[in-house]
N, C-alpha and C positions, 0 to 999 in steps of 0.2 A: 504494500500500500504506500503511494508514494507521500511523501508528509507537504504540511503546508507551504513552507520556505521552498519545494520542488517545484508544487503547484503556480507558488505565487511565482519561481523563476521563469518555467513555460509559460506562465501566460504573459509573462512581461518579453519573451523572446518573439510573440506575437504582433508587439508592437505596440502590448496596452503600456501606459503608462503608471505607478506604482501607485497611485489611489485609484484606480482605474480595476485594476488587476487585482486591488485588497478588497473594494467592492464586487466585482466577480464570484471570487471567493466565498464572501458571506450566501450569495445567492446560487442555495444548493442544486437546484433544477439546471440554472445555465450553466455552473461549473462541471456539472456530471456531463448536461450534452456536449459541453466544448471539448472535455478529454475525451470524449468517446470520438470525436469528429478526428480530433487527433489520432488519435489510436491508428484510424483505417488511412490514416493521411501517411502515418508516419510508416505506414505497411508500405505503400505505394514508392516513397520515397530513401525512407529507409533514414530518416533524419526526423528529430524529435516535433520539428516545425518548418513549416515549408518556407522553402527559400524567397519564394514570390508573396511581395506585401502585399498586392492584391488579393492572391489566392487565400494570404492570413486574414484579411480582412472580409472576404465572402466567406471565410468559416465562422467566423465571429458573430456574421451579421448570421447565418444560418442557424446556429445554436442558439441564438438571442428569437428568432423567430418560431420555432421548432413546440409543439403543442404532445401533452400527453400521448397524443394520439397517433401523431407522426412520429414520435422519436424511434419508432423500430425501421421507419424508412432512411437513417443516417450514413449505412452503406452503400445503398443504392445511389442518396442525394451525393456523399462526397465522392462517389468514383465520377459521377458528371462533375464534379467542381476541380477536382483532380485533372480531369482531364481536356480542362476548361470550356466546356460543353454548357455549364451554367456557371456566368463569366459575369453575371449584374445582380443588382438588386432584382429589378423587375422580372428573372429568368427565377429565379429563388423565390419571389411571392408567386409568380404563375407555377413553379413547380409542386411549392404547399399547395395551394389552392386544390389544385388538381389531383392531390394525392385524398386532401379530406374530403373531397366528393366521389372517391372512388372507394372510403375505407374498407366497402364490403363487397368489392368484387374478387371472385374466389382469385383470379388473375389478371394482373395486369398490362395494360395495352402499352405495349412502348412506342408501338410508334402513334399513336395517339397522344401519349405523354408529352414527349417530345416534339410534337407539333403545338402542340398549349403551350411550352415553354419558348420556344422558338429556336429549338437547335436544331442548329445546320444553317439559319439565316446570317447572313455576315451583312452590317448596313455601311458602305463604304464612305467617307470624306465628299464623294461625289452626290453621294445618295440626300447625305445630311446637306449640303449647299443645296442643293434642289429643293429640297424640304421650306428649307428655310427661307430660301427665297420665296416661293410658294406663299408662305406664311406674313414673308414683310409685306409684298401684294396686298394680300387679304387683308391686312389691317394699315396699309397704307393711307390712307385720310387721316383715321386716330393719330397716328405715329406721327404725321406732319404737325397736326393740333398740339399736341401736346408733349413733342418733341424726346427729350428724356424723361420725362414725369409720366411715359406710357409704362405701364406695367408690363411687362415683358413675360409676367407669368403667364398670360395670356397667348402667347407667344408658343411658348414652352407648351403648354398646356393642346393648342391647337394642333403644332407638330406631333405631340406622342399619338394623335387620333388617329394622325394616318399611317397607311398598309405598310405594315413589317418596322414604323420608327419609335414603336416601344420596345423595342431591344436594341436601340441606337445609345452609343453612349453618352450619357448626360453632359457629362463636361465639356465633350466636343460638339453639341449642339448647341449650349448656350457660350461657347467662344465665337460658333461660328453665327450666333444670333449678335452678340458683340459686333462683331465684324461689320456685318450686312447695315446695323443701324448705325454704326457710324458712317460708312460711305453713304449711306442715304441721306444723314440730318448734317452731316459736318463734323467738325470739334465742338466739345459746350462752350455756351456762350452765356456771360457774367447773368444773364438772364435765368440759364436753364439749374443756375448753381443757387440763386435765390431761393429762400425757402418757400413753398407755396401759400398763397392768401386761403383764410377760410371763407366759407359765404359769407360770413356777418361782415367782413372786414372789407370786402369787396364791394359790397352793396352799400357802405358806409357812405361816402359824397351821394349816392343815389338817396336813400332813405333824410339824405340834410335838407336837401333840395326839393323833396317832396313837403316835410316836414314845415318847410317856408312858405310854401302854397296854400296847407292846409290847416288851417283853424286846430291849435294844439290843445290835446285833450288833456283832462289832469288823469294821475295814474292807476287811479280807481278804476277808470271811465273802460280804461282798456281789457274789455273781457272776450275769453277763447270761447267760443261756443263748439264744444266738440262730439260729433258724431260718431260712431263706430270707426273703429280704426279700419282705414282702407277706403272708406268711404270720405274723407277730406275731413276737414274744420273750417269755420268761420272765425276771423277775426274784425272786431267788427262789422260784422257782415260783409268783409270782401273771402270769398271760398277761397281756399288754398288746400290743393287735391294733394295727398299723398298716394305713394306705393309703397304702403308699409309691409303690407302680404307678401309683394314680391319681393323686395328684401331678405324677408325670412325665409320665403321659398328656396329663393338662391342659396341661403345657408343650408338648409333641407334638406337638397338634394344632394349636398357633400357629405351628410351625415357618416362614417363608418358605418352605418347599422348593414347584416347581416340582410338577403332575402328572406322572404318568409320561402321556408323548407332547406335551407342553409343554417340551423341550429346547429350542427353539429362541426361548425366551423370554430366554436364558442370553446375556450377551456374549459374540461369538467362536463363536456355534456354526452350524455350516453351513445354511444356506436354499436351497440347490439345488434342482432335482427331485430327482438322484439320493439327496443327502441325507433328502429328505423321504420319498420311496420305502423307502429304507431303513428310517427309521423304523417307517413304517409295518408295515413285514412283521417287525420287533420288536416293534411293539404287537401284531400277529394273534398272534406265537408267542408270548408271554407274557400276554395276557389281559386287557391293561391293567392289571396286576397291580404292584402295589409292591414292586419286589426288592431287595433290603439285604444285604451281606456284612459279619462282621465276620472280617476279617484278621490273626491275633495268630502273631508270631514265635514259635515251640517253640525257645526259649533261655533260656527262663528262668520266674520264677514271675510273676503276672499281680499289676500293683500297683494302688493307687488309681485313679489316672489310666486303667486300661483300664476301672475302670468305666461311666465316663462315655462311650467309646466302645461299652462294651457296650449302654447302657443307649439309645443315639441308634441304631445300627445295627439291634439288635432290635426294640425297644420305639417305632419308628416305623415299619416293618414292621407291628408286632402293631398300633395303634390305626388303620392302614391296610388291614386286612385283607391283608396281604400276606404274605413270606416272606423269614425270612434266613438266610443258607449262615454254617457256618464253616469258612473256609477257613484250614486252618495253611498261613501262606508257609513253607514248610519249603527255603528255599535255600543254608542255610549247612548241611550234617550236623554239620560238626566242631562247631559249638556246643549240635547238638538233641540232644535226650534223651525216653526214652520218659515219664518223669514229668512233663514240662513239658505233652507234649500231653494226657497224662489232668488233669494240676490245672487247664491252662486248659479244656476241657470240663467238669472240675466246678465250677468257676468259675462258668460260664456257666449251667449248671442252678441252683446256688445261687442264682444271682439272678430266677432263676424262668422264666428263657426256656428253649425248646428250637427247637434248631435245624434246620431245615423239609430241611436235607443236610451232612453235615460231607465237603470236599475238601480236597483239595492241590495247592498250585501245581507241585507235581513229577507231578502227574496229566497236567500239560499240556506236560510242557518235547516230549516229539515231536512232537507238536501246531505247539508257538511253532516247533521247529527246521526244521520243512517249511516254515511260511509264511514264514520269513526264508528259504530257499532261493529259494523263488517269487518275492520281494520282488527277492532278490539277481539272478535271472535278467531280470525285468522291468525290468532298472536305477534298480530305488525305493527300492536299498539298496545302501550301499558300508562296508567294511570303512575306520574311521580310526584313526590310531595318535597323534590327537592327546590329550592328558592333560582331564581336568576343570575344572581351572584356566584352560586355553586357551581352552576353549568353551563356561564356565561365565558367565548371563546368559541377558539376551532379543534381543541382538542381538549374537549371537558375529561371527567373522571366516569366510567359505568357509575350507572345510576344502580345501586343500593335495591332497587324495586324490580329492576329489569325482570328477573324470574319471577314475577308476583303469578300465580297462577290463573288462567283466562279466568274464569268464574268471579273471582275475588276482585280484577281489574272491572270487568261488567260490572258489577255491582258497584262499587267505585264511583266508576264515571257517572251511572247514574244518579249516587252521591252529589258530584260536584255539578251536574246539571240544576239538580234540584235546589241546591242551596247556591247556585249564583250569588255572587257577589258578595260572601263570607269566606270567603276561603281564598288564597293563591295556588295553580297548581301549570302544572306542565303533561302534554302529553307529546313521547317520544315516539315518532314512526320510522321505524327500523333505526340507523343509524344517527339521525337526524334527529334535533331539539324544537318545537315549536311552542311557541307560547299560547297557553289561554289565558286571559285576563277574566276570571269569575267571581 
């Protein structure tokens, strides 16, 4: 077993640097997959760390990326990196990608594999100028407008769309985007080095000059009349339209979130048949359809902070053609009230969404109370009396009651159903802790 001071010298011969590499270390998942990646590195070569920084740095970025569920494909992934066949970033994410959507085929397709990742495409100096060019075109108006102050991620962004230049190498595309916009716009000029005006600042002699014309109001007088977002405001009755939807749209649509029937792209989520099976007959009853709940306590009036709940649960839904429930957790009564559920409802409309079914988590408590009996009869569920504190963590202590025998737990739970709201208790389903509040 090799010791720390070994560890911490390989991975500093990798090129980390020595907080870099003590950090490693502590993180047991990615220091186990990085010597393993080593291991078959060091078969191929026969030297404890490859000679090529690149090559050290696509293992790094590999093992950093690398999920439960992949990590048995580390052979296979380093003899292509090995043999520089998966030579990028993007060659490495389309490789994962493609291994966790195949995790349960008895065998797998190489040259399918291989055509996801894009090996055997080479994108040449020639290919990338063309590209690029291509690209200054397309956005040539903007780029003259606004000169260096064009975002060029845009840029970047349009070139990777096209055929075969997501496996172009980065660096040399935005050198050679470098390039192209300098022969187009010139050298900067004392102009484009200025810092940019905001709108207020701008419209500032415009707003004076108006100001001079118009009869000035005192500053009471000046009230926003605001309509649903998206739908404009009034000030003083001159409208002024926003796109606030589509602002957040555009955010939306960058989300990382996963497809619906790509769960199992997630850490930690099951790969089984029967898991997969499952799925599946979730994606048939749902239509591969994007479903979003937003969930708001009826205890009170809805603040700042739930809009931005509102605005991700809906409004990701909506830019996915899909649909979102509002469901009131309505668990506490002593706290709810009938005006809490109508303001957050109007809440929710105010901000321009409507919701595709409005429920209640008390719709379902006979529902939950059957399946914990069943749980409780199959022994997947035992009644525990230990406190939150005790069990609270990712790796609590067995609970003391685990073997209570079925009978004794039935009886139990119907206990604690009964007397709600005298007692604190816990029930554990299989290995997991869930709280009930009674």
């Amino acid at each position: 077993m090799s010791t720390k001071d070994e560890v911490l010298s390989l991975f500093k011969q990798l090129g980390m640097s020595d907080a870099k590499a003590t950090e490693t270390i502590k993180n047991v998942t990615l220091s186990q997959n990085l010597r393993r990646c080593l291991e078959v590195s060091s078969k191929v070569t026969g030297k404890a760390v490859p000679e090529d920084a690149k090559v050290s740095k696509l293992i790094i970025l590999l093992a950093s990326k690398l999920k439960p569920s992949t990590e048995n494909f580390i052979p296979l992934l380093m003899g292509y990196v090995m043999k520089c066949e998966i030579d990028s970033e993007s060659r490495v994410n389309a490789s994962l990608k493609y291994l966790l959507e195949h995790l349960n085929d008895e065998t797998m397709n190489t040259d399918e594999f291989e055509k996801c990742c894009g090996i055997g495409i080479n994108v040449s100096a020639e290919d990338i100028e063309s590209a690029v060019s291509g690209a200054i075109g397309h956005f040539k108006e903007e780029l003259l407008e606004k000169r260096y102050r064009f975002n060029t991620g845009c840029l970047m962004e349009h070139i990777r769309c096209l055929p075969n230049m997501l496996w172009a190498d980065g660096s040399a595309i935005k050198n050679e985007v470098d390039i192209q916009q300098r022969v187009l716009l010139g050298p900067k000029t004392n102009d484009d080095l200025k810092p940019m005006e905001s709108g207020k600042n701008s419209n500032k002699g415009k707003n004076k000059s108006k100001e001079s014309k118009v009869e000035k109001k005192s500053k009471t007088s000046v009230v926003s009349e605001f309509d649903a977002p998206g739908s404009g405001y009034t000030i003083n009755g001159v409208a002024e339209p926003t796109d606030s939807f589509e602002k957040i749209a555009i955010l939306l649509r960058k989300l990382p979130f996963h497809k619906p029937g790509e769960n199992f792209t997630m850490d930690g989520y099951p790969t089984s048949p029967l898991a997969m099976k499952l799925l599946e007959k979730h994606l048939s009853r749902t239509n591969k359809m994007v479903r979003t709940r937003f969930p708001p306590e009826p205890n009170g009036i809805l603040h700042i902070g739930h809009a931005k709940a509102i605005n991700i649960n809906f409004g990701y839904a909506k830019v996915n053609d899909g649909i979102c429930f509002l469901r009131y957790d309505d668990t506490n009564p002593e706290k709810e009230e009938e005006r809490f559920f109508k303001s957050i409802f109007e809440m929710v409309t105010w901000l321009g969404y409507k919701p595709y079914k409005v429920t209640h988590a008390s719709d379902y408590f006979d529902e939950l109370y059957e399946w914990a009996l069943v749980l409780i009869r199959k022994g997947l569920a035992y009644v525990c009396h230990q406190r939150a504190d005790e069990i609270k963590g990712f790796n609590p202590p067995p609970s003391p009651w685990r073997e209570r025998p079925m009978p004794e737990n039935f009886q139990l739970f119907q206990v604690l159903i009964k007397f709600a709201g005298r007692f604190y208790y816990s029930i554990h389903l299989s290995d997991l802790a869930c709280f009930l509040r009674t």
